[in-house]
C-alpha positions, 0 to 999 in steps of 0.5 A: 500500500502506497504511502499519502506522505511519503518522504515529505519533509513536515514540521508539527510545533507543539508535536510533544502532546496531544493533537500535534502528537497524533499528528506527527505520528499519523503523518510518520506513518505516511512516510514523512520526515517529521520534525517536532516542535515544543518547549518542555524538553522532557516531553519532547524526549517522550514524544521523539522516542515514539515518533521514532518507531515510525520515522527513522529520520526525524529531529526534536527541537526544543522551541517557543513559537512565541519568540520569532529568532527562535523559529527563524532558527528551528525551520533553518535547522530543519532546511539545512538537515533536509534540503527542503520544508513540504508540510507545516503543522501550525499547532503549538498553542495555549489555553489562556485564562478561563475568567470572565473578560472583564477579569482578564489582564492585558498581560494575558491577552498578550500572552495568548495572542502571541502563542497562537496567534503570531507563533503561526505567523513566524512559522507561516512566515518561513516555511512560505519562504522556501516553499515559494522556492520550491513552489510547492508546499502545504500548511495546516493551521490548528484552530478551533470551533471556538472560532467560528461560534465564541466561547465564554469565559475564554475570550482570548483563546477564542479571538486568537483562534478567530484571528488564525482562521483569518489569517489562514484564508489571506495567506491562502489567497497570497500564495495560491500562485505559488502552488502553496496550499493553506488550510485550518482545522478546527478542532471541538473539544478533544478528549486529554488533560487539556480540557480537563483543566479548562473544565477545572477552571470552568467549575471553579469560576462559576461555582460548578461541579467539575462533573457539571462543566464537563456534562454541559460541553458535551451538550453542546456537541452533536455526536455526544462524545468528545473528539479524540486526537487521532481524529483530528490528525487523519483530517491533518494527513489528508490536507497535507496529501496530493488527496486534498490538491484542490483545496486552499483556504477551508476552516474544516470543522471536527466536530462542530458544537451547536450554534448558540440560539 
């Protein structure tokens, strides 16, 4: 059986955990070269290992997306290892507070604007530089329902991720000449410690049991069940495969929550 991504060169930021984990692995197992990105070293090394069951030439690099001369200096490290970039995964991200607006600083604001929102840009930013050369190449930007329908108590994370479905459809339509394809996911609410700590916060913030915060979201969602990583990463595999050569600047939804009424 053919591999959808084989010997393709791709960059997951944020690969050490969760969704960009899956991702990685997923498109390993297509036969890309896989380049993971994170900040917390030791769950960089856990997640390396595993990604070396299935990609023999792979790298770990310890990253903040947030910080622009480190990415400059992590896509360089990637190209001058490979000799080519084919596939970014914009997936690093945080959560940010879970509060009321009105409660949150404009330190917060900052600091989650420029993790999700900007830490793609600087990755867009270089990645587009050589896949201009090349003309040829694809980015997937890991978004959110959340930026389609708002979330409350999560404003930042919210608009940030509002803010990346925009910019995925600008870039998409600056670089279509360049046979540079750019898409989003927007993910709903992925099973994993993630959201088990914004259903903490939630419940604290309103006076709620955990188990309540969790019911409601779950509510909210139309297949009843949260999404789990692996899901996500087998839209991603395709996006990033010659299987998706006719689309550039979709927000694809997995699985959208119920519009509020």
């Amino acid at each position: 059986m053919s591999m959808k991504l084989k010997d393709k060169i791709a960059i997951v930021t944020g690969g050490s955990q969760g969704i960009g984990k899956s991702i990685a692995i997923a498109m390993a197992r297509e036969g890309a070269k896989v380049t993971i990105a994170a900040r917390t070293a030791s769950r960089l090394e856990e997640a390396s290992n595993a990604l070396k069951s299935f990609c023999t030439e792979c790298l770990a690099i310890e990253t903040d997306v947030a910080d622009e001369s480190r990415v400059k200096a992590m896509v360089k490290s990637v190209y001058d290892t490979f000799g080519r970039l084919d596939i970014l995964v914009n997936n690093a991200g945080i959560m940010g507070p879970t509060k009321l607006a009105t409660e949150i600083t404009a330190e917060e604001w900052d600091l989650v604007l420029k993790s999700n929102l900007l830490g793609a840009m600087y990755c867009a930013r270089e990645a587009l530089e050589i896949m201009k050369e090349q003309r040829n190449g694809a980015i997937i930007n890991i978004a959110s329902v959340a930026a389609k329908t708002g979330r409350a108590l999560r404003s930042p994370y919210a608009a940030s991720k509002a803010a990346l479905v925009n910019l995925t459809h600008s870039l998409a339509m600056e670089f279509a000449p360049y046979n540079i394809r750019i898409n989003a996911i927007c993910p709903g609410t992925i099973e994993g410690a993630r959201i088990r700590r914004v259903f903490t916060e939630k419940a604290s913030a309103l006076g709620i049991s955990y188990e309540k915060a969790a019911q409601e979201r779950v509510a909210e969602t139309p297949l009843g069940r949260f999404i789990q990583p692996e899901e996500v990463a087998a839209l991603a595999v395709f996006l990033a495969s010659a299987d998706a050569s006719g689309m550039t600047g979709q927000a694809i939804n997995v699985s959208r929550v119920r519009e509020m009424r």
